[in-house]
C-alpha positions as CSV (number, residue, x, y, z in Angstrom):
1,X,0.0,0.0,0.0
2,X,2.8,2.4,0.7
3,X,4.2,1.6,-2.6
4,X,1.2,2.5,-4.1
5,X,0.8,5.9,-2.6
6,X,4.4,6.6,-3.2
7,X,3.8,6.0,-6.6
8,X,0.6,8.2,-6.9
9,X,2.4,11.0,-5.3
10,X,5.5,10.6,-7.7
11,X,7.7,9.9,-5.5
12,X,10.6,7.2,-5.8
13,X,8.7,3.8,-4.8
14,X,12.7,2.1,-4.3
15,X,12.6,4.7,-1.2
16,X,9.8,2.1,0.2
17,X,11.6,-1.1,-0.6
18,X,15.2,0.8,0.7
19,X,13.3,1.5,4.4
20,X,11.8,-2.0,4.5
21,X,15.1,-3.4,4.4
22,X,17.0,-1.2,6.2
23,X,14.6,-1.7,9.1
24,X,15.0,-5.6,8.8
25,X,18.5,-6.0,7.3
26,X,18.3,-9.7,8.2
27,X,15.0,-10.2,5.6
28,X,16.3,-11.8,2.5
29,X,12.9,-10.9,0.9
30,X,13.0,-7.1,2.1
31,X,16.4,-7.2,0.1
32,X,15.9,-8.5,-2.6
33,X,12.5,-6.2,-3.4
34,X,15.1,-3.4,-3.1
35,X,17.3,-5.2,-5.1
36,X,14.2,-5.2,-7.7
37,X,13.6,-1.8,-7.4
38,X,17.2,-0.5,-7.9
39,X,17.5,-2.9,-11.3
40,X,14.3,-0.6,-12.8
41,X,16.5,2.4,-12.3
42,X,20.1,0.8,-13.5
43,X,21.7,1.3,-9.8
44,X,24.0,-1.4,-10.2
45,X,26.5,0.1,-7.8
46,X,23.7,0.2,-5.0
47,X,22.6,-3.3,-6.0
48,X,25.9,-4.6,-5.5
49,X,26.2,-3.3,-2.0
50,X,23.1,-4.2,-0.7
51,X,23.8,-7.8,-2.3
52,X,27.2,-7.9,-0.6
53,X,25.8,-7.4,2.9
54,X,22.8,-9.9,2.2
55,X,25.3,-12.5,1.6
56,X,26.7,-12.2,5.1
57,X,23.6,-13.2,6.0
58,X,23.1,-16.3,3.2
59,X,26.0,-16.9,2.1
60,X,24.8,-19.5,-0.5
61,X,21.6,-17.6,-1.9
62,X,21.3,-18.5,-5.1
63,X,19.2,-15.2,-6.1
64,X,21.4,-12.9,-4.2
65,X,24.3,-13.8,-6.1
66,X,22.4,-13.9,-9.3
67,X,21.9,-10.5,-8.7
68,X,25.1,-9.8,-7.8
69,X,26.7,-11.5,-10.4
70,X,24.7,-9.5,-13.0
71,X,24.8,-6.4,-11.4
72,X,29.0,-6.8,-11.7
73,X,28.6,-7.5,-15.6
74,X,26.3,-4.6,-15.8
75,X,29.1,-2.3,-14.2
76,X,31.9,-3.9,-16.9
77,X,33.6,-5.8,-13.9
78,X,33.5,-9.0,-15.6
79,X,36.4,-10.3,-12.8
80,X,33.9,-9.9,-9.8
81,X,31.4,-11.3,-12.2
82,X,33.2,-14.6,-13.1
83,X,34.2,-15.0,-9.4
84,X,30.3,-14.6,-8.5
85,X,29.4,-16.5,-11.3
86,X,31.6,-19.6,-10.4
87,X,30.1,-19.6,-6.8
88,X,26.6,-19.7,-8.1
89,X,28.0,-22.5,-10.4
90,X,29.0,-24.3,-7.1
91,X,26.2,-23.7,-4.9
92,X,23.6,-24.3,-8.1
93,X,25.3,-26.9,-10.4
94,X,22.5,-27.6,-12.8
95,X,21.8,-24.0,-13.7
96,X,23.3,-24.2,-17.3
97,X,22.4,-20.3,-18.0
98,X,25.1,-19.4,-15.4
99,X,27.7,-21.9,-17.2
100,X,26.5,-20.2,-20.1
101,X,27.6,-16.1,-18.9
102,X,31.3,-18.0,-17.2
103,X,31.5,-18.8,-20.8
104,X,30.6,-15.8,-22.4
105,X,32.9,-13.9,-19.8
106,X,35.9,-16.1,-20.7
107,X,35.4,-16.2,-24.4
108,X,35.4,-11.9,-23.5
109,X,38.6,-12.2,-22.2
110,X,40.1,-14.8,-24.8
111,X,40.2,-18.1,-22.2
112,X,39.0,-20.1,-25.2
113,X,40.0,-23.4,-23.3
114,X,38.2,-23.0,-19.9
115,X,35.4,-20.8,-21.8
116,X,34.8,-24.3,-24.2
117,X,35.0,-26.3,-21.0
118,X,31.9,-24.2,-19.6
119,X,30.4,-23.8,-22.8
120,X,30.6,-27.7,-22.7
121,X,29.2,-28.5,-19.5
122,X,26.4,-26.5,-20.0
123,X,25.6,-28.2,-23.1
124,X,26.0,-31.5,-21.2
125,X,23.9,-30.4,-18.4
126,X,21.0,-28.9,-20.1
127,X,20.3,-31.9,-22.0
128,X,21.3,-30.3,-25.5
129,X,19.8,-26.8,-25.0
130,X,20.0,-24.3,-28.2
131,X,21.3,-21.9,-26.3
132,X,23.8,-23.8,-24.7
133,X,24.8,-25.1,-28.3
134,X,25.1,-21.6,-29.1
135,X,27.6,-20.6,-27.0
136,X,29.4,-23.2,-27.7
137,X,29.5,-22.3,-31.8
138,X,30.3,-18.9,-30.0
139,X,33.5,-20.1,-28.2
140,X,34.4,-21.9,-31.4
141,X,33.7,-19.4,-33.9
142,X,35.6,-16.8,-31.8
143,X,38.4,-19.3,-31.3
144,X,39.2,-19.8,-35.0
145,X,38.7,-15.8,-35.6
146,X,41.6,-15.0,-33.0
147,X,43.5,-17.7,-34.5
148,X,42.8,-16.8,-38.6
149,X,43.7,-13.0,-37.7
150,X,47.5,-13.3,-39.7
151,X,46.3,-16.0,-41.9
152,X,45.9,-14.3,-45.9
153,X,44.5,-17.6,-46.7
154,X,42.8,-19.9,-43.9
155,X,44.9,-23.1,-43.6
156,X,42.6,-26.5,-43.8
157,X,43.2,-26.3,-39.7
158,X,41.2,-22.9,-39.5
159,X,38.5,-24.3,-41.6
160,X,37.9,-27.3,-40.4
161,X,37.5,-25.1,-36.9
162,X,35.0,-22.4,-38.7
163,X,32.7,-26.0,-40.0
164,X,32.6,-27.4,-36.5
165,X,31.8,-23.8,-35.5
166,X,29.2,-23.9,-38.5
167,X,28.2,-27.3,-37.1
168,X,27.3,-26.3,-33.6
169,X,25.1,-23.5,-35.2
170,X,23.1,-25.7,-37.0
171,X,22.5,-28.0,-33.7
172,X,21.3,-24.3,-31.8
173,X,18.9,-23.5,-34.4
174,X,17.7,-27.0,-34.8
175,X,17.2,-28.4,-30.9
């Protein structure tokens, strides 16, 4: 109800969520509604505080770090978001969407061998997912790029790379 009324009156309704939680700092719920409210106005700095004192709290809370995760890729600090990203991996072993990002995030920062190995496992772990597939083309694809960049002429090597690449495309679109 106060939401609603801060609303009507145009005033920020995060100002609700932020007071809620302050009061009960211990309420994982509270938290994450302010959480909520700070993503609809791109206050990923904020986010990631409020998420960082949560998980004193719960430590292994798998929408916390979610959050926190993404809020560190929204800032363009993929290092604290591959660190939170491989401790949701550990705490939530079948999510294959956060295997997906470590890979995305590694493939970023040219780790073509450990970002395959992710790309891999979510593929495995997702039961043949399209978009796990994709990533995997990704991986590849950007692998064989890097390595064709002071070829003149692709060696057979590079384009039997770009086919498997070409390959694992086909299996996205079609799964």
């Amino acid at each position: 109800e106060k939401k609603a009324a801060y609303s009507a009156l145009g005033k920020e309704v995060k100002d609700v969520d932020r007071e809620r939680w302050e009061s009960d700092p211990l309420n994982i719920q509270y938290g994450l509604d302010y959480i909520i409210s700070l993503e609809d106005n791109d206050l990923y700095d904020e986010i990631i505080i409020v998420c960082k004192e949560l998980i004193t709290y719960e430590k292994y809370n798998k929408q916390v770090l979610r959050k926190l995760g993404d809020s560190y890729l929204n800032n363009y600090d993929e290092i604290n978001a591959l660190i939170t990203y491989k401790s949701l991996s550990k705490v939530d072993p079948s999510d294959y969407y956060v295997m997906i990002d470590i890979s995305k995030i590694l493939t970023n920062s040219e780790n073509y061998i450990e970002a395959l190995e992710w790309a891999d496992k979510a593929v495995n772990i997702s039961g043949n997912n399209g978009e796990a597939h994709f990533q995997r083309a990704e991986v590849i694809f950007e692998l064989a790029q890097n390595c064709s960049i002071n070829e003149k002429d692709l060696s057979p090597c590079t384009r039997a790379v770009f086919e498997f690449s070409w390959q694992e495309y086909e299996k996205a679109v079609n799964v």
